[in-house]
mmCIF file of the N, C-alpha and C atoms, coordinates in Angstrom:
data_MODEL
# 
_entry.id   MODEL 
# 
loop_
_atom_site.group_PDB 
_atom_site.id 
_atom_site.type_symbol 
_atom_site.label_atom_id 
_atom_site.label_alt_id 
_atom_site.label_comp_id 
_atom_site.label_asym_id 
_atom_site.label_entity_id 
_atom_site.label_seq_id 
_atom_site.pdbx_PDB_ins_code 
_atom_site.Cartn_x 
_atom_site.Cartn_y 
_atom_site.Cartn_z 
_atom_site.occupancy 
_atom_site.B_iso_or_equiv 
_atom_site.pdbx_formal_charge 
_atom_site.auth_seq_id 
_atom_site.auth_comp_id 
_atom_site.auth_asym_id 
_atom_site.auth_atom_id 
_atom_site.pdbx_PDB_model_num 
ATOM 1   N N  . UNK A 1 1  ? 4.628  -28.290 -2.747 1.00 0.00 ? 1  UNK A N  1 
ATOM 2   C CA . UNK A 1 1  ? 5.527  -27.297 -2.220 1.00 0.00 ? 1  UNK A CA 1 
ATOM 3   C C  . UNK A 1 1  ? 6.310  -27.918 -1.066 1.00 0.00 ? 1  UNK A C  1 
ATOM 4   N N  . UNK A 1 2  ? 7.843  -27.612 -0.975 1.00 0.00 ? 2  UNK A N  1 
ATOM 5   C CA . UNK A 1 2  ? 8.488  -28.504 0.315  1.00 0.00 ? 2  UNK A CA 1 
ATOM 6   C C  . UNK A 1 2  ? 9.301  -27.043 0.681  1.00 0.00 ? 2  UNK A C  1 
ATOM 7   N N  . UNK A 1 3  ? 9.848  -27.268 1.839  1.00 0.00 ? 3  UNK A N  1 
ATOM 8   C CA . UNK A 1 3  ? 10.824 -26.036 2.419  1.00 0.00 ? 3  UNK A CA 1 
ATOM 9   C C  . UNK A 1 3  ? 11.953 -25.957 0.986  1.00 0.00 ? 3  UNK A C  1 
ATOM 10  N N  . UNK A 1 4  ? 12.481 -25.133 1.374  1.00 0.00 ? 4  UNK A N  1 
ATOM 11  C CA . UNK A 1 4  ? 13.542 -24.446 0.330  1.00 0.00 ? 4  UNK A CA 1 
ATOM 12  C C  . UNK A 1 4  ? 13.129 -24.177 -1.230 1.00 0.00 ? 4  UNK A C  1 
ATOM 13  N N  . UNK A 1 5  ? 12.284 -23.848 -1.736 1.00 0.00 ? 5  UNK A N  1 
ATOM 14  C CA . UNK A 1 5  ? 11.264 -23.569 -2.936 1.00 0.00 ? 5  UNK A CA 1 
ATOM 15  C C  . UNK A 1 5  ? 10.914 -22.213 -2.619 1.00 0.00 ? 5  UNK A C  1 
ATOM 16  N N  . UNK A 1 6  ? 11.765 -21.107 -3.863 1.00 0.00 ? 6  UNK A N  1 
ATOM 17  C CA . UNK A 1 6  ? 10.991 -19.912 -3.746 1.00 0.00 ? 6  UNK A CA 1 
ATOM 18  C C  . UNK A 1 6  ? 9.737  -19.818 -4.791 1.00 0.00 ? 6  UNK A C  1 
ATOM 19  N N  . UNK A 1 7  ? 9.010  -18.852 -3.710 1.00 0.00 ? 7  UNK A N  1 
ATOM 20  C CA . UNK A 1 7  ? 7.388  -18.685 -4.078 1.00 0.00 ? 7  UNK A CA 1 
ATOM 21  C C  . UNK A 1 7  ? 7.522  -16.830 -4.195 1.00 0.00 ? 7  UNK A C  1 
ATOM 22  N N  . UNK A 1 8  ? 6.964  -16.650 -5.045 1.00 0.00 ? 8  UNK A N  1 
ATOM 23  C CA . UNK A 1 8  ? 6.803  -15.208 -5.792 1.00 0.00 ? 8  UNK A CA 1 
ATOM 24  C C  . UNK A 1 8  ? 5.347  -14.820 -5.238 1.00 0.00 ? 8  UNK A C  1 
ATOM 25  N N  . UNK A 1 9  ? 5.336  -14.156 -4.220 1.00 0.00 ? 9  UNK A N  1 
ATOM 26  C CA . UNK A 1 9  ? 4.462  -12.951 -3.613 1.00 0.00 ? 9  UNK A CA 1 
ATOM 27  C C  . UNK A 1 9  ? 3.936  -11.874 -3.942 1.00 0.00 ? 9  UNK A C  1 
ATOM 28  N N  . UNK A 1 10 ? 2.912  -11.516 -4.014 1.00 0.00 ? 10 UNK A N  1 
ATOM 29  C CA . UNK A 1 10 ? 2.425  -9.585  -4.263 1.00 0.00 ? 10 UNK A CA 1 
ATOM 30  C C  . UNK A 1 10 ? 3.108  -8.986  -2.756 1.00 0.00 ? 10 UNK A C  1 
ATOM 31  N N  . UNK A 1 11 ? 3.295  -9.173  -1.670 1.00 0.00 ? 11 UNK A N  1 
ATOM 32  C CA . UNK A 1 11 ? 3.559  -8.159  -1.031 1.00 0.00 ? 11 UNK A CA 1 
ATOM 33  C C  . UNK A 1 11 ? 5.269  -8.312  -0.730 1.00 0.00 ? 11 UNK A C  1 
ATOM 34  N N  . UNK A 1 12 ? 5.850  -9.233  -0.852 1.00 0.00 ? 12 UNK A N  1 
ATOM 35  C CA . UNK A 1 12 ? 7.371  -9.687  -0.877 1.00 0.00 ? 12 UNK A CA 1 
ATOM 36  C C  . UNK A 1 12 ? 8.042  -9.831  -1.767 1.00 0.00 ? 12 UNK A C  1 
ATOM 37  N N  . UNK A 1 13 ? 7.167  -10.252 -2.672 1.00 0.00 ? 13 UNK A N  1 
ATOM 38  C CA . UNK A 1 13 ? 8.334  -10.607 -4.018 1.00 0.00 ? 13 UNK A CA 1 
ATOM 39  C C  . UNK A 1 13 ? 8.758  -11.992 -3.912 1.00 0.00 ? 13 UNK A C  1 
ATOM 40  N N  . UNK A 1 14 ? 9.992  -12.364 -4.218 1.00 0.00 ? 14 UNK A N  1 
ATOM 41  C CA . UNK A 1 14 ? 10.501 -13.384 -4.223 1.00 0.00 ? 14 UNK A CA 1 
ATOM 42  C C  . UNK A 1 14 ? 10.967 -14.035 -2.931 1.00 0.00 ? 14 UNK A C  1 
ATOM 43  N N  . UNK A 1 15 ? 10.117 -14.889 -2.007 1.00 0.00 ? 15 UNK A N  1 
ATOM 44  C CA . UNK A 1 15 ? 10.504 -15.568 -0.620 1.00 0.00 ? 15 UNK A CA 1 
ATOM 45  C C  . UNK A 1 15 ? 10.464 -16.864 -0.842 1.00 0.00 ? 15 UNK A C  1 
ATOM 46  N N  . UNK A 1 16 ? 11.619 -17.419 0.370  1.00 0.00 ? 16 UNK A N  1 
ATOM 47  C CA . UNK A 1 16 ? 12.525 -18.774 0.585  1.00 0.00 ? 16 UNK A CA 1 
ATOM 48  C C  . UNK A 1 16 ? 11.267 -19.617 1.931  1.00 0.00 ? 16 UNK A C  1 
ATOM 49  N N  . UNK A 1 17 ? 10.661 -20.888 1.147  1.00 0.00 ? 17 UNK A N  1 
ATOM 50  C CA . UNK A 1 17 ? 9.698  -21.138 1.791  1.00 0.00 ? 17 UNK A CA 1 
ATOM 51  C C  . UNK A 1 17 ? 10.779 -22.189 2.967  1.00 0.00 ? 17 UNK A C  1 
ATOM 52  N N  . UNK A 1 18 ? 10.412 -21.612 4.596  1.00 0.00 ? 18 UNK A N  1 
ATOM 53  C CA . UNK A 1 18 ? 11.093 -21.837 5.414  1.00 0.00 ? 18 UNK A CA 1 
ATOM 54  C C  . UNK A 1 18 ? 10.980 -23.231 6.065  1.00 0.00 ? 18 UNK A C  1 
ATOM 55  N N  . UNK A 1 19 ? 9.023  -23.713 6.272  1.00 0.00 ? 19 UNK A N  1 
ATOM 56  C CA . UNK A 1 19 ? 8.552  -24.733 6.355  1.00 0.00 ? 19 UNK A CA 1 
ATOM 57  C C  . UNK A 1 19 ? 7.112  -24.619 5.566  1.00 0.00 ? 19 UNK A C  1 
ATOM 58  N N  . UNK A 1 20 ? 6.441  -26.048 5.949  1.00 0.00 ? 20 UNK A N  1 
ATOM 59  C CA . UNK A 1 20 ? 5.226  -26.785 5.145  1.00 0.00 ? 20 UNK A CA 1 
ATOM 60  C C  . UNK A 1 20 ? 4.483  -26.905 6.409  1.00 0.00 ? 20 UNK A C  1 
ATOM 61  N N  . UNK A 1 21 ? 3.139  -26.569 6.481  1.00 0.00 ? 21 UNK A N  1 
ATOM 62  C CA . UNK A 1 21 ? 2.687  -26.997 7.389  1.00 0.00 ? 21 UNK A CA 1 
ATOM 63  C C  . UNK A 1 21 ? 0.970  -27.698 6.486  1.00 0.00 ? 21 UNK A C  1 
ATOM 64  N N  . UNK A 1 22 ? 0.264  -28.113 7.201  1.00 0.00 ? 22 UNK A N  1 
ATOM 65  C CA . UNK A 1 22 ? -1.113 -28.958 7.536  1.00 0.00 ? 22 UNK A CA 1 
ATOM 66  C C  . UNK A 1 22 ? -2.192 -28.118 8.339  1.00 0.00 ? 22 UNK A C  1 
ATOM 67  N N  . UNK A 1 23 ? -1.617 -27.449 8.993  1.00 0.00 ? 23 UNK A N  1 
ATOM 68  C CA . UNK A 1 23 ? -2.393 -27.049 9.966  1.00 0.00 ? 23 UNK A CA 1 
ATOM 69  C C  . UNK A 1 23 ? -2.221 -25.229 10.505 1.00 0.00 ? 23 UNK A C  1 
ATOM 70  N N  . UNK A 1 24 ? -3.170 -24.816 10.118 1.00 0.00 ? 24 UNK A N  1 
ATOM 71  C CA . UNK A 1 24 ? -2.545 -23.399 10.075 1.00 0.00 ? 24 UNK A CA 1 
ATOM 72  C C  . UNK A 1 24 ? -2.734 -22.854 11.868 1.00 0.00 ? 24 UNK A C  1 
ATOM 73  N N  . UNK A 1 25 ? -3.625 -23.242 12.415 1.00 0.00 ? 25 UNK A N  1 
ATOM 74  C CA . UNK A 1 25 ? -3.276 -23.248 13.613 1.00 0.00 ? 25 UNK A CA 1 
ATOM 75  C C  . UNK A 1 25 ? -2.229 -23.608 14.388 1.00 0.00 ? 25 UNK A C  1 
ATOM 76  N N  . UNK A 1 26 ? -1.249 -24.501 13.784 1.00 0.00 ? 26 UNK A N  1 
ATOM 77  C CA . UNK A 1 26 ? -0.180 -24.496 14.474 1.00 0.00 ? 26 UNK A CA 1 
ATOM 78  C C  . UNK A 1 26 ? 0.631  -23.467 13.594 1.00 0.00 ? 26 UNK A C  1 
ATOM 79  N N  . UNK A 1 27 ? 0.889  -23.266 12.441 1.00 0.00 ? 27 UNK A N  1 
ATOM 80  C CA . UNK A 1 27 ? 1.546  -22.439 12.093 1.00 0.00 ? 27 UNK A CA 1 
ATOM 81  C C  . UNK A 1 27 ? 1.880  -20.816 12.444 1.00 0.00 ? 27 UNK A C  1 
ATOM 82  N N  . UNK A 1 28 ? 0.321  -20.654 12.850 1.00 0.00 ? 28 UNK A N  1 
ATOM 83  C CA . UNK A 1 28 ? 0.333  -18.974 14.050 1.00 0.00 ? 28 UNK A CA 1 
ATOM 84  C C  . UNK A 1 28 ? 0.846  -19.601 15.270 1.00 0.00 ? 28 UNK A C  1 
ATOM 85  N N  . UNK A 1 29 ? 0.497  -21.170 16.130 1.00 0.00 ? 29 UNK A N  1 
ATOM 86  C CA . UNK A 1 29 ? 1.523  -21.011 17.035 1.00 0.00 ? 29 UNK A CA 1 
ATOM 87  C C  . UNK A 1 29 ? 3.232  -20.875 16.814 1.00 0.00 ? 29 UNK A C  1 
ATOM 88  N N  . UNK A 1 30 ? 3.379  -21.369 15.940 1.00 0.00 ? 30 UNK A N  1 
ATOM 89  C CA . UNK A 1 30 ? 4.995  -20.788 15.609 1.00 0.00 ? 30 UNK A CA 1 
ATOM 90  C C  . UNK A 1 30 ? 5.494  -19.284 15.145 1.00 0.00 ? 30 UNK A C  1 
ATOM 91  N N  . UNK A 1 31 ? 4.281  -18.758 14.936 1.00 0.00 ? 31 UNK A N  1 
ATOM 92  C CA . UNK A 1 31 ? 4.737  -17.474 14.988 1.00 0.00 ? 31 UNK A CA 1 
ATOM 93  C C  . UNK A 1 31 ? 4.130  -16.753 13.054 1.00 0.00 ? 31 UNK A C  1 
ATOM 94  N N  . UNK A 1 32 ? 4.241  -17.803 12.527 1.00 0.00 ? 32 UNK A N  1 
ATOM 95  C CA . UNK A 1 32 ? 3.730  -17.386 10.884 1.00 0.00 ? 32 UNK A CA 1 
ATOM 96  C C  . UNK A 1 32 ? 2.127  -16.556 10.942 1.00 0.00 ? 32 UNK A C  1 
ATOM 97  N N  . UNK A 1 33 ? 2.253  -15.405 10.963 1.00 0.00 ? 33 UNK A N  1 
ATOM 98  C CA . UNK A 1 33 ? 0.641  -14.489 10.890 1.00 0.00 ? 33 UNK A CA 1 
ATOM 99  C C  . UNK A 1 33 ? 1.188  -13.925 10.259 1.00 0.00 ? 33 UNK A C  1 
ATOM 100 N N  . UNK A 1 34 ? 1.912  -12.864 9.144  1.00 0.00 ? 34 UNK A N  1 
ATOM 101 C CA . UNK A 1 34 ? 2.014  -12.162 8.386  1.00 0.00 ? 34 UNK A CA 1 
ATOM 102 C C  . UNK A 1 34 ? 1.598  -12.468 7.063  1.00 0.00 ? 34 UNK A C  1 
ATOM 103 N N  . UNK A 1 35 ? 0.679  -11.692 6.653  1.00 0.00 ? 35 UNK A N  1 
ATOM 104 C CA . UNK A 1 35 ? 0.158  -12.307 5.251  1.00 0.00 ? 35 UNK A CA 1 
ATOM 105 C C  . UNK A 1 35 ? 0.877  -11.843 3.768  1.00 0.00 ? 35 UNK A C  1 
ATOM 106 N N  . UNK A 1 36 ? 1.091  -12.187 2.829  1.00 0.00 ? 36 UNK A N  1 
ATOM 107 C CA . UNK A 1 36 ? 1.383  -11.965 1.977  1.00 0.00 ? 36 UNK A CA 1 
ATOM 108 C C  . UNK A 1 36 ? 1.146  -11.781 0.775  1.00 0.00 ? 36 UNK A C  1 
ATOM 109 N N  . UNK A 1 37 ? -0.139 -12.327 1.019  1.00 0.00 ? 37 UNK A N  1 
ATOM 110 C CA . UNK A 1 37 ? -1.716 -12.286 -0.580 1.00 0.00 ? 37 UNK A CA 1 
ATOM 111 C C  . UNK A 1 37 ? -1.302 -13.274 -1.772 1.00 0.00 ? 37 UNK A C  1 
ATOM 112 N N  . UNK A 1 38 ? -0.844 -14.402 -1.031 1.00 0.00 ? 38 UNK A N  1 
ATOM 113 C CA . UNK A 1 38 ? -0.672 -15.335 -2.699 1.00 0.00 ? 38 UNK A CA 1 
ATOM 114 C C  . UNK A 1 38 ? -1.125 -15.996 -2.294 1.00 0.00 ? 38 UNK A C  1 
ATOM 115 N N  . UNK A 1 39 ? -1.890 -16.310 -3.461 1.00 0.00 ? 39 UNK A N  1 
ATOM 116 C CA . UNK A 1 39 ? -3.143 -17.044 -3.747 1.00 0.00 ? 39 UNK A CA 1 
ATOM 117 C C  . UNK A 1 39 ? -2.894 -18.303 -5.054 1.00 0.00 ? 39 UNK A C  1 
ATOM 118 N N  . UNK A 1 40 ? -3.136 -19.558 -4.672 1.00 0.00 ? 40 UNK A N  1 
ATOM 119 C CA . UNK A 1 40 ? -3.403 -20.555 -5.680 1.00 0.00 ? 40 UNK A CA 1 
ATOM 120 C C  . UNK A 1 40 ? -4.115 -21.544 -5.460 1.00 0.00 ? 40 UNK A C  1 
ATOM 121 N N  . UNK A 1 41 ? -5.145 -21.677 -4.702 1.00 0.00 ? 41 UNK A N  1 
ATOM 122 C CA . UNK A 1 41 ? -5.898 -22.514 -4.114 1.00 0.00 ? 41 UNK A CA 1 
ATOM 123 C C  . UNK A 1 41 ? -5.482 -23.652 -3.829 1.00 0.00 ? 41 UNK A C  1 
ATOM 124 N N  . UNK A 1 42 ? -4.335 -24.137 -3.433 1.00 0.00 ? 42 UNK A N  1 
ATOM 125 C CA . UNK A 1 42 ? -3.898 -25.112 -2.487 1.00 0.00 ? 42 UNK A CA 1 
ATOM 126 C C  . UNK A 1 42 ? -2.704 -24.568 -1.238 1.00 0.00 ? 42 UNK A C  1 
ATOM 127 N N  . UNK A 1 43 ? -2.347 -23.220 -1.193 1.00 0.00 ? 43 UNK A N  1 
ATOM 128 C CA . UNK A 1 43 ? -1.513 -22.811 0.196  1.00 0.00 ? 43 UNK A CA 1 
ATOM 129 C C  . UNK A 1 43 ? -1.252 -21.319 0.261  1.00 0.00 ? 43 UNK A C  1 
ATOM 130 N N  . UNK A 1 44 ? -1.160 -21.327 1.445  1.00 0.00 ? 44 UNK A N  1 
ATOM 131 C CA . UNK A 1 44 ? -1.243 -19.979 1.816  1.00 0.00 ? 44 UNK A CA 1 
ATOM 132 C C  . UNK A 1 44 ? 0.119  -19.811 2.233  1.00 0.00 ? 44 UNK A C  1 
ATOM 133 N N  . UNK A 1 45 ? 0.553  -18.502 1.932  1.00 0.00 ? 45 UNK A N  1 
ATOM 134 C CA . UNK A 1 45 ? 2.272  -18.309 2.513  1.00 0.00 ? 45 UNK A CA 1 
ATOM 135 C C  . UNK A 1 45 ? 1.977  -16.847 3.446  1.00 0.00 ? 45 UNK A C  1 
ATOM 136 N N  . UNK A 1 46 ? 2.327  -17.292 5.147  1.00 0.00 ? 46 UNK A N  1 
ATOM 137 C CA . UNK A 1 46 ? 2.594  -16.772 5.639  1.00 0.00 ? 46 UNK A CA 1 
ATOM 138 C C  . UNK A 1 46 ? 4.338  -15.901 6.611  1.00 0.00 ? 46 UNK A C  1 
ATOM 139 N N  . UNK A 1 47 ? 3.990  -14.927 6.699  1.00 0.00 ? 47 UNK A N  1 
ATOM 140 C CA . UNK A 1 47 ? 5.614  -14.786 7.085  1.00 0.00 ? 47 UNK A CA 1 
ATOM 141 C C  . UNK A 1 47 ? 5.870  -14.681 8.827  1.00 0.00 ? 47 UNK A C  1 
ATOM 142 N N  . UNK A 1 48 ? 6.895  -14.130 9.474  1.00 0.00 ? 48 UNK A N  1 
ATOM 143 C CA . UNK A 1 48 ? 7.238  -14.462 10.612 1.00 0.00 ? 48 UNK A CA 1 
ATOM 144 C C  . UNK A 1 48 ? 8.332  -13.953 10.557 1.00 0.00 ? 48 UNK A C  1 
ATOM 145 N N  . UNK A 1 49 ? 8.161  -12.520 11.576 1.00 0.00 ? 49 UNK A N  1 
ATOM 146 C CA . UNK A 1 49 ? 9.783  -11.260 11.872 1.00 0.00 ? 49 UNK A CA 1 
ATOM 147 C C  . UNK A 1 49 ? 10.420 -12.300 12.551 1.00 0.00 ? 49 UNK A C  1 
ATOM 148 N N  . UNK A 1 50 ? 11.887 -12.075 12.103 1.00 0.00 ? 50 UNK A N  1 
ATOM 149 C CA . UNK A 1 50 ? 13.133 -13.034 13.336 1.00 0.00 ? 50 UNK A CA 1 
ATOM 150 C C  . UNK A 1 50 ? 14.145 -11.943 13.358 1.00 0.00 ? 50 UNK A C  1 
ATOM 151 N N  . UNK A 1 51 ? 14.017 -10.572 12.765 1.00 0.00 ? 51 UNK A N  1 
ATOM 152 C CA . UNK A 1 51 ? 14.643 -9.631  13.173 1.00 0.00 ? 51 UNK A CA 1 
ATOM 153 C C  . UNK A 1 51 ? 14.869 -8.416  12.498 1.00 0.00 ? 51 UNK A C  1 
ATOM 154 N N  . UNK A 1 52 ? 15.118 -7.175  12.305 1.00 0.00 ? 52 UNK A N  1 
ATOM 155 C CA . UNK A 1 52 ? 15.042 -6.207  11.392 1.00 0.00 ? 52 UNK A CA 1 
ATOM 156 C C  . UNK A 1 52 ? 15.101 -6.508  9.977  1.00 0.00 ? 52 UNK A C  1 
ATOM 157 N N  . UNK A 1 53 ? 13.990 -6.084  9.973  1.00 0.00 ? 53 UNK A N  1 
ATOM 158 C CA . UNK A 1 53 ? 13.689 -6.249  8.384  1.00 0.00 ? 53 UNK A CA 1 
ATOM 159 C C  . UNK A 1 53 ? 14.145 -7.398  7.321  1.00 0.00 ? 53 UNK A C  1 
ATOM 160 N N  . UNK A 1 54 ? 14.195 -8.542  8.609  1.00 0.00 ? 54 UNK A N  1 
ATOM 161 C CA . UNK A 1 54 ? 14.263 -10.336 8.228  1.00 0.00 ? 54 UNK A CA 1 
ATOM 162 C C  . UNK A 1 54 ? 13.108 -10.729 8.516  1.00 0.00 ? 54 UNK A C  1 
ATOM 163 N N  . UNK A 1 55 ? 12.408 -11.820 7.771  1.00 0.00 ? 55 UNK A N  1 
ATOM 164 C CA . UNK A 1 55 ? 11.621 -12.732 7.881  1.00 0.00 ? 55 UNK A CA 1 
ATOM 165 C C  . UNK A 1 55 ? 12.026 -14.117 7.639  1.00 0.00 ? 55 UNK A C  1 
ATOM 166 N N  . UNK A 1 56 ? 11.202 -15.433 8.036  1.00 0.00 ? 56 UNK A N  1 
ATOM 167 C CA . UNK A 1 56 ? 10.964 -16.968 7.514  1.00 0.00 ? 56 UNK A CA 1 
ATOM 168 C C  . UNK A 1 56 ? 9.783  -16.819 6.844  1.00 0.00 ? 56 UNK A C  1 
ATOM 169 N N  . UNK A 1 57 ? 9.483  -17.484 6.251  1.00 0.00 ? 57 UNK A N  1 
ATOM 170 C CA . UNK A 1 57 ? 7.585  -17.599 5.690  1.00 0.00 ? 57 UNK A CA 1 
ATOM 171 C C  . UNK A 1 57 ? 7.764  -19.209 5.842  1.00 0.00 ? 57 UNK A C  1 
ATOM 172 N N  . UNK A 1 58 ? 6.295  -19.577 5.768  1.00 0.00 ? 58 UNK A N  1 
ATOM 173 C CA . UNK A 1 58 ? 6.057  -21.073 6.018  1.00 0.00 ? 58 UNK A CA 1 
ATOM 174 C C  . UNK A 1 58 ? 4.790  -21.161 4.709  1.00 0.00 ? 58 UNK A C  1 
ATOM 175 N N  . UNK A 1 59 ? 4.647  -21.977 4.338  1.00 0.00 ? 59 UNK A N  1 
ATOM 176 C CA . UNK A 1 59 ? 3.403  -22.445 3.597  1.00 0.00 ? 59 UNK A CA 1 
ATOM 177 C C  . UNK A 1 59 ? 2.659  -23.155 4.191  1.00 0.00 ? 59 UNK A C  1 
ATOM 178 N N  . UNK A 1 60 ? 1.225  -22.890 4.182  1.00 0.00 ? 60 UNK A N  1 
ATOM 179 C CA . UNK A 1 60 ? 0.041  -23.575 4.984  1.00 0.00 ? 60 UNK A CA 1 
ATOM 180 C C  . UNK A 1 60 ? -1.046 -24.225 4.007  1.00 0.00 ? 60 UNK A C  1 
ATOM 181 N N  . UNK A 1 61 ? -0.981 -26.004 3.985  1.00 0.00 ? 61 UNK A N  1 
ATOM 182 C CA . UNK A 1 61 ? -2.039 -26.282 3.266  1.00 0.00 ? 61 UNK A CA 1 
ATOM 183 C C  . UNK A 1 61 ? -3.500 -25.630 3.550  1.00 0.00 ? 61 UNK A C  1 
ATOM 184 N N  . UNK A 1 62 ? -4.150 -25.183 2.273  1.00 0.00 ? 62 UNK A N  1 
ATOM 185 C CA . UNK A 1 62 ? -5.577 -25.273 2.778  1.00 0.00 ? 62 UNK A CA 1 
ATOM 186 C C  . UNK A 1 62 ? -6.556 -26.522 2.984  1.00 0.00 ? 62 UNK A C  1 
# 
């Protein structure tokens, strides 16, 4: 998975993966805690408000 790759969600639907991360602890420091429930046993896609009813999402290796 690299940035700009949409990933199909149960709670979003269709989202624009914003970044890649390694480390999901840094990824809540940037702000990505919104969960989204997709599941494939290699990443987790979290999202991140940047303004009414906008988000980024990031993908987090497990």
């Amino acid at each position: 998975m690299k940035a700009g790759d949409y990933i199909y969600t149960p709670r979003f639907c269709s989202v624009k993966i914003k970044k890649v991360y390694k480390d999901e602890g840094q990824a809540r420091k940037d702000g990505f805690y919104e969960p989204t429930y997709y599941k494939d046993g290699q990443y987790k896609i979290y999202g991140k408000h940047t303004g009414t009813n906008t988000m980024d999402f990031a993908a987090i290796q497990i």
